[in-house]
C-alpha positions as CSV (number, residue, x, y, z in Angstrom):
1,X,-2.6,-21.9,-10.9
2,X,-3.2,-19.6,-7.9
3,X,0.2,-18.2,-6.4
4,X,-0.5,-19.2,-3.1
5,X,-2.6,-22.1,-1.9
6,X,-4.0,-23.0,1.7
7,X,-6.3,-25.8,2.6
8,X,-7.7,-27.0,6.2
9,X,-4.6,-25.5,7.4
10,X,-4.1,-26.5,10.9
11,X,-1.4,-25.7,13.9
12,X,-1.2,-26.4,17.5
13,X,0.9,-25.0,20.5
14,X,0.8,-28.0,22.7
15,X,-3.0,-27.8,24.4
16,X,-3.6,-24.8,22.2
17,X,-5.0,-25.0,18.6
18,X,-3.7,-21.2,17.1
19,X,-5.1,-22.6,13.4
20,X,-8.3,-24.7,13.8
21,X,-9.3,-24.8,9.8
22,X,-7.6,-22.3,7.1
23,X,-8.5,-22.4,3.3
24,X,-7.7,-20.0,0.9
25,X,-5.8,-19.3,-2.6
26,X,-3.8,-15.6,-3.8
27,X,-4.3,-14.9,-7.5
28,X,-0.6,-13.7,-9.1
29,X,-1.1,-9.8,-8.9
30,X,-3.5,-10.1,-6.0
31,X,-2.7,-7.8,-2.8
32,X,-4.3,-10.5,-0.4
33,X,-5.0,-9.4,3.0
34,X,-5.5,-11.5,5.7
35,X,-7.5,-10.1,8.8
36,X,-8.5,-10.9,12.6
37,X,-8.7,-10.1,16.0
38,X,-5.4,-10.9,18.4
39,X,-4.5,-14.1,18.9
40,X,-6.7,-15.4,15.4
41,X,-4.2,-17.5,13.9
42,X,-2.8,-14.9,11.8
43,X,0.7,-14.7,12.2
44,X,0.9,-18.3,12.5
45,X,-1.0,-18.7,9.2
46,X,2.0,-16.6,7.5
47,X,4.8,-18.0,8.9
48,X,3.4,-21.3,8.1
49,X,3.1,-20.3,4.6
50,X,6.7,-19.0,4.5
51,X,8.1,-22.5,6.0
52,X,9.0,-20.9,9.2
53,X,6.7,-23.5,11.1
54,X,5.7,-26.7,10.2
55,X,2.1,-27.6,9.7
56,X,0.2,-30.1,12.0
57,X,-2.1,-30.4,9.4
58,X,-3.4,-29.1,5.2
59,X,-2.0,-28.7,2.4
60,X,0.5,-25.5,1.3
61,X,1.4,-24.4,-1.9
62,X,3.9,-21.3,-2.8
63,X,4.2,-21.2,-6.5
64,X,3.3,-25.1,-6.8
65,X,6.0,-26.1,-4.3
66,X,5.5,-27.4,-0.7
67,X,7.5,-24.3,1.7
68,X,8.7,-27.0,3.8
69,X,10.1,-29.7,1.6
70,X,11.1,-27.3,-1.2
71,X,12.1,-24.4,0.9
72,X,15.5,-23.7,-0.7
73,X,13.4,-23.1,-4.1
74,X,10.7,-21.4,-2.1
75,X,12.7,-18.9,-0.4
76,X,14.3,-17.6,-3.7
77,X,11.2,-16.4,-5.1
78,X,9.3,-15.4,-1.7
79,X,10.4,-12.6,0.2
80,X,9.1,-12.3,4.3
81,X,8.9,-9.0,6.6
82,X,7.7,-10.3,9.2
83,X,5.4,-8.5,12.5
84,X,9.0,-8.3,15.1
85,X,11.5,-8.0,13.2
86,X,14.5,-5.9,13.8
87,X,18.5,-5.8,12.9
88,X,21.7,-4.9,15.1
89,X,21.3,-1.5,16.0
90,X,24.1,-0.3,15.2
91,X,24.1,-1.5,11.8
92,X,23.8,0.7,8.7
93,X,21.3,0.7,6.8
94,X,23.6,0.3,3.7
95,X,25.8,-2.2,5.3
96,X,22.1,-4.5,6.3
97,X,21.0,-4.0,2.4
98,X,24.8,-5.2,1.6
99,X,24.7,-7.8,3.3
100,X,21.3,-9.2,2.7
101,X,22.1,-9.1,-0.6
102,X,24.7,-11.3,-0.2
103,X,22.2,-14.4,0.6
104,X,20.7,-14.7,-2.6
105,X,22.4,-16.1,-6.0
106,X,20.6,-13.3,-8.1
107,X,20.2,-10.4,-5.8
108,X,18.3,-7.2,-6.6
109,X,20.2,-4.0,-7.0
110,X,20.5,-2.7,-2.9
111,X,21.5,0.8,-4.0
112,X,18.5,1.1,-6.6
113,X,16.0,-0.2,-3.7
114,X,17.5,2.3,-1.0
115,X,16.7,4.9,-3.5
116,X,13.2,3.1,-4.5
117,X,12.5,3.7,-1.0
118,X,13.4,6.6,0.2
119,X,16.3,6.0,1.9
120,X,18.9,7.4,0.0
121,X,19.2,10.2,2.7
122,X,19.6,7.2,5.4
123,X,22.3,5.2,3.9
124,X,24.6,5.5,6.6
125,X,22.5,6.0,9.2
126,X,22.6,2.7,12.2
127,X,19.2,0.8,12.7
128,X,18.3,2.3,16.1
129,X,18.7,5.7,15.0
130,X,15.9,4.8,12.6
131,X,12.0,6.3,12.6
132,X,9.8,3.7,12.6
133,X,8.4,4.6,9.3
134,X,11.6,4.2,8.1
135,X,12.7,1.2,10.0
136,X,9.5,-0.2,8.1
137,X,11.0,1.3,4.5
138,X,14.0,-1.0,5.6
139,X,11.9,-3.8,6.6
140,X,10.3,-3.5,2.9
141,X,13.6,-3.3,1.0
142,X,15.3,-6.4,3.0
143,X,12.1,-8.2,2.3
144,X,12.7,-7.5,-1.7
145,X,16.3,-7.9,-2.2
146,X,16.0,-11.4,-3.7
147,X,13.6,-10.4,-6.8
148,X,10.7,-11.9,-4.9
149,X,7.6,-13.3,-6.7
150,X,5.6,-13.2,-3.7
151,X,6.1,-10.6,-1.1
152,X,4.5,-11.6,2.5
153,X,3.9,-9.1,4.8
154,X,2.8,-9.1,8.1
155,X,1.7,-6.2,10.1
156,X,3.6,-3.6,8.6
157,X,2.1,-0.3,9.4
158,X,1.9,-1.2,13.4
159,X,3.0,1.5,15.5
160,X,3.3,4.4,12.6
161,X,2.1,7.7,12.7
162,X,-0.5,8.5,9.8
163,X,1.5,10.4,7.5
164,X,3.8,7.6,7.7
165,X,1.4,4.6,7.1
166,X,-0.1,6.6,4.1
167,X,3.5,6.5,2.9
168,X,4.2,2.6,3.6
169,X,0.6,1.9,1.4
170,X,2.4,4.1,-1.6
171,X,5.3,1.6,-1.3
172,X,3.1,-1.4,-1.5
173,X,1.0,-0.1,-3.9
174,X,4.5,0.5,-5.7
175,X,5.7,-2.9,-5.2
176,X,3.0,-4.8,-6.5
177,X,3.3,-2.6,-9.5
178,X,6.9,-4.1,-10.0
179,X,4.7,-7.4,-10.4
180,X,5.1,-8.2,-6.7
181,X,2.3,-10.8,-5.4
182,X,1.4,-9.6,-2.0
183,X,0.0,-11.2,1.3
184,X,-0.8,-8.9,3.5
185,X,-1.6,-8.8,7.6
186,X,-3.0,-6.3,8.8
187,X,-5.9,-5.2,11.8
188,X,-5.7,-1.6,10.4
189,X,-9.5,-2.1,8.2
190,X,-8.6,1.5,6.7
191,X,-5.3,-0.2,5.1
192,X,-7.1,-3.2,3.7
193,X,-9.6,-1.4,2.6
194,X,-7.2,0.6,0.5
195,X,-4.4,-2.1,-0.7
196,X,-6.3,-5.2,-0.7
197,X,-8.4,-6.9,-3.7
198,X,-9.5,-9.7,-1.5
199,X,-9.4,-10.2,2.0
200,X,-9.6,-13.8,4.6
201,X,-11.0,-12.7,8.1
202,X,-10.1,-15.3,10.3
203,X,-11.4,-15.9,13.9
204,X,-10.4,-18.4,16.1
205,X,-8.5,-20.6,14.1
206,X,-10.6,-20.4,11.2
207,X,-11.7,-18.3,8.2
208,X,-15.4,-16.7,8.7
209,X,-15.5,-14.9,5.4
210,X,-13.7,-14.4,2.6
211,X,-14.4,-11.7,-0.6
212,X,-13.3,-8.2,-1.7
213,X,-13.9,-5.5,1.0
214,X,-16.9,-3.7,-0.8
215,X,-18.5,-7.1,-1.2
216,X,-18.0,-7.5,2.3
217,X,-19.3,-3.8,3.5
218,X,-22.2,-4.5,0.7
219,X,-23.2,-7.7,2.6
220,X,-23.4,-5.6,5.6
221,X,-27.7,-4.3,6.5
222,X,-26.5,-0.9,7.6
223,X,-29.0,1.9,7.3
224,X,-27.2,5.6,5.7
225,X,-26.6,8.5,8.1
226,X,-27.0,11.8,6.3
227,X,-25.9,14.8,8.1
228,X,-26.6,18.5,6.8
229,X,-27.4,22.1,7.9
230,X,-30.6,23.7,6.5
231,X,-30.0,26.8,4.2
232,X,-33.7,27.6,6.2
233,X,-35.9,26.4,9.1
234,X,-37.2,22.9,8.6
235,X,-39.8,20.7,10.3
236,X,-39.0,17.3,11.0
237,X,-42.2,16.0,9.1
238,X,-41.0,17.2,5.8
239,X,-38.3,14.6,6.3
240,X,-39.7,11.9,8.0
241,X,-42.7,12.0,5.8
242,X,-40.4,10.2,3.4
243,X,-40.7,6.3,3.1
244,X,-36.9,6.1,3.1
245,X,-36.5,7.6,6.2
246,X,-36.4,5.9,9.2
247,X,-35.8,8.5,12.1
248,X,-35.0,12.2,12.2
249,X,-32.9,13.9,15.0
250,X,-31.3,17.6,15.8
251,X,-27.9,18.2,17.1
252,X,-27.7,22.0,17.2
253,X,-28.4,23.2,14.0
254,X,-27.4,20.1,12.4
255,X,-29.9,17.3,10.9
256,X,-29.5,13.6,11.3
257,X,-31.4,11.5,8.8
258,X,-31.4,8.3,9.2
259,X,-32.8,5.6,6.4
260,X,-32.2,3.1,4.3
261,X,-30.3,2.5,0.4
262,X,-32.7,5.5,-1.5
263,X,-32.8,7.9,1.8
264,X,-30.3,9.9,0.0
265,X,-32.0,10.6,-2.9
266,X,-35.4,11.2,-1.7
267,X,-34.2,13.7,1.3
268,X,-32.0,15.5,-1.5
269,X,-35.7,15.6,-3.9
270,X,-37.5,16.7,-1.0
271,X,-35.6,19.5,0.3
272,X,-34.9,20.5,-3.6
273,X,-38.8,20.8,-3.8
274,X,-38.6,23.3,-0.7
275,X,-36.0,25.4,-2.0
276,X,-33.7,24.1,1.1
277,X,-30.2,23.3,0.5
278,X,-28.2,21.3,2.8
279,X,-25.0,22.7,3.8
280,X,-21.9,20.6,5.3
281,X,-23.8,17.4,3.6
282,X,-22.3,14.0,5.1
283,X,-23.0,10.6,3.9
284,X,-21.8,8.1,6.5
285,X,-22.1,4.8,4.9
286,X,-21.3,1.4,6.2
287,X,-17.0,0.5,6.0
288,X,-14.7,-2.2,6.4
289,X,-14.9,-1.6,10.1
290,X,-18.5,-2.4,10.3
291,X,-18.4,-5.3,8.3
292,X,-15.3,-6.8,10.4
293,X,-17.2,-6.3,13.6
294,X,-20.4,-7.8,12.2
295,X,-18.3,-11.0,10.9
296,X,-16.2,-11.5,14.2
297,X,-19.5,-10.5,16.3
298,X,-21.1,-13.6,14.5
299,X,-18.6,-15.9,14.4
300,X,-18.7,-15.9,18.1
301,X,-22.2,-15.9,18.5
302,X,-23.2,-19.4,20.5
303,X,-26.4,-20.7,18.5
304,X,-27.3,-20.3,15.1
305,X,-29.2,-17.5,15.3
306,X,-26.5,-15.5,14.3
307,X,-26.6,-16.9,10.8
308,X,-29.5,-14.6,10.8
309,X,-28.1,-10.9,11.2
310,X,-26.4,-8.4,9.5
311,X,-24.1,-10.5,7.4
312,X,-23.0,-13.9,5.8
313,X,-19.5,-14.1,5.1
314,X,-19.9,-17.4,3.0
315,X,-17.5,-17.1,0.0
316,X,-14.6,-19.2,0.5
317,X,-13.8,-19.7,-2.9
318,X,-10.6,-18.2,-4.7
């Protein structure tokens, strides 16, 4: 039974529909990201899930139980950071992991997370006198003080530098290692690439694709870009010659190849043949980015036509 279950989940703000049409499931172990422009339905998606609004519409599931109706049971095996969250600032970040602790029957060892995460050096140190990175390090550590199952969080690396964010991904990576099922927001496509197994995109209400993030960049019709410096003079023909290669350009004393899957190879045969070897060689293949871009780009397209291009973003399946 998947952990977490979602179908035709839908919400509405009065005149405003924030979920049109959700459906997903999260595998136990799973990192699950869930992606989207601004204003998607994201956040509302999660804190749905967690109980923290009530569905208009769908069906929810969090370990079999409804996160409404059975919220009490919910809640002890579910642990929430969610996008704005903050505490008193002058509250310590020992005294916050105290008395978190506190709410649950069969709390986690506070003193064994603070050191888990880093913020042994920070114990007494108040809220707003915090970093961000390790205001987030809190965030994470209130978020697993009650031995969560599942671990849903939203949005966590938002305003970190990136030493810092490469930091917060070794925690999660951490945490799910500890047997932690995660959900996990996120617009950064360089973090989901990274954390998640699978990941929803949803668009306006609604989910446009859902696989893992190098079946979604595989999907993608994106020609390589090879860039190298000549160990000697080249002409352009000796490259463009090449069936695989689509265009050739200069920038200085740099070459641009442009081509499709085998353009690699062949340009590395041909200049092999010539005795050239390419210095400062860069493949720039096709990345999450690319892939989220083509997906939103197409969801929005107005006809059709759409289906057509660059990607199909039809798995919905869990």
């Amino acid at each position: 039974m998947p952990v977490i279950e979602v179908e035709h989940l839908h919400k509405r703000y009065g005149d405003r529909t924030a979920v049109a049409d959700v459906s997903f499931s999260v595998d136990e172990g799973e990192i699950f990201g869930i992606l989207g422009p601004n204003g998607a339905g994201k956040t509302t998606t999660v804190e749905c899930i967690s109980g923290l609004r009530h569905a208009d519409g769908g069906r929810l599931r969090v370990l079999g139980l409804d996160p409404v109706k059975d919220r009490a049971r919910v809640v002890a095996d579910l642990g929430v950071q969610l996008q704005h969250s903050a505490l008193q600032p002058n509250l310590k970040v020992s005294e916050a992991l105290r008395l978190f602790s506190s709410f649950y029957e069969r709390p986690a060892d506070w003193r064994e997370l603070l050191e888990l995460l880093g913020l042994g050096p920070q114990a007494g140190t108040r809220f707003g006198k915090l970093s961000g990175g390790q205001q987030q390090r809190l965030s994470i550590a209130l978020a697993l003080l009650g031995n969560p199952r599942v671990a849903i969080l939203d949005e966590l690396t938002t305003g970190l530098d990136p030493a810092a964010r490469r930091d917060t991904w070794e925690l999660i990576e951490s945490v799910r290692d500890r047997g932690v099922t995660i959900l996990l927001v996120t617009h950064f496509m360089a973090e989901a690439e990274r954390l998640c197994d699978r990941v929803a995109v949803i668009d306006s209400g609604r989910v446009v694709a859902l696989d893992t993030p190098a079946e979604l960049t595989a999907q993608l019709d994106v020609q390589q870009r090879i860039r190298f410096v000549p160990s000697a003079p080249i002409e352009d023909s000796l490259l463009t010659d090449l069936p695989e290669v689509e265009s050739v350009s200069r920038r200085g004393e740099e070459i641009l190849v442009v081509g499709g899957a085998e353009a690699l190879a062949a340009v590395a045969a041909q200049l092999a043949r010539h005795g050239v070897l390419a210095h400062r060689l860069r493949v720039e293949q096709p990345s999450l980015d690319d892939a989220f871009l083509a997906i939103t780009e197409q969801s929005e397209a107005p006809n059709s036509e759409a289906q057509n291009t660059a990607i199909r973003p039809t798995r919905h399946t869990g």
